[in-house]
Phi, psi and omega in degrees: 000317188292329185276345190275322172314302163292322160273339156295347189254353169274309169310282185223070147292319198278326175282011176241357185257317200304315198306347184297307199265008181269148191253163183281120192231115184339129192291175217253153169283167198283139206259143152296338205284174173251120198267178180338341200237018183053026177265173208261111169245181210230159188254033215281183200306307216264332182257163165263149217223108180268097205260121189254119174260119164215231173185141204270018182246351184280087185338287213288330169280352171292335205280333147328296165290349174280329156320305180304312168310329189293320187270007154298303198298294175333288157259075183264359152273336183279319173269146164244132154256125157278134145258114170260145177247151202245333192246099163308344174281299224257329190267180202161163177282293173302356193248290204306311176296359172237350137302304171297296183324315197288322220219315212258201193234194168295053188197177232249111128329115144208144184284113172286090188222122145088005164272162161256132196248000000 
């Protein structure tokens, strides 16, 4: 409990330190991809932004995501979190969404098949 407990307070200190460090930047062109629910997601600018790549059969990534959901509830203005699933064999739109229902949290899934990220 005490290492999860540290490592969520390392995450995120360290992802609220990133804003620091960010230089003034053209904005990103607008993305095609789409998260589980077929909205249009977006990059924006002011926040800094943590993109996690995984796969909903992957021990240590069910267990990631539930870190993350703790530094959501922490920050949930400061950070955008993405969770991408990368294996198009094993996810589906129906199995990710009940990854997200099961393990994630209130933020933007999205299933990688034929985009570019």
């Amino acid at each position: 409990m005490k290492k999860r407990i540290s490592f969520t307070a390392i995450m995120t200190v360290l992802l609220i330190g990133l804003t620091a460090c960010g230089a003034e930047s053209d904005t990103a062109n607008e993305s095609k991809v789409q998260d589980i629910q077929g909205n249009p997601v977006s990059l924006p600018n002011e926040k800094p932004t943590l993109i996690y790549f995984m796969a909903t059969w992957c021990p240590s990534c069910i267990y990631n995501e539930e870190i993350f959901k703790e530094i959501h509830q922490l920050n949930p203005n400061d950070v955008q979190l993405i969770t991408v699933s990368l294996d198009p064999n094993t996810d589906t739109k129906e199995s990710f969404a009940k990854f997200k229902q099961d393990y994630g949290g209130d933020w933007t899934h999205v299933l990688k098949i034929g985009v570019e990220l």
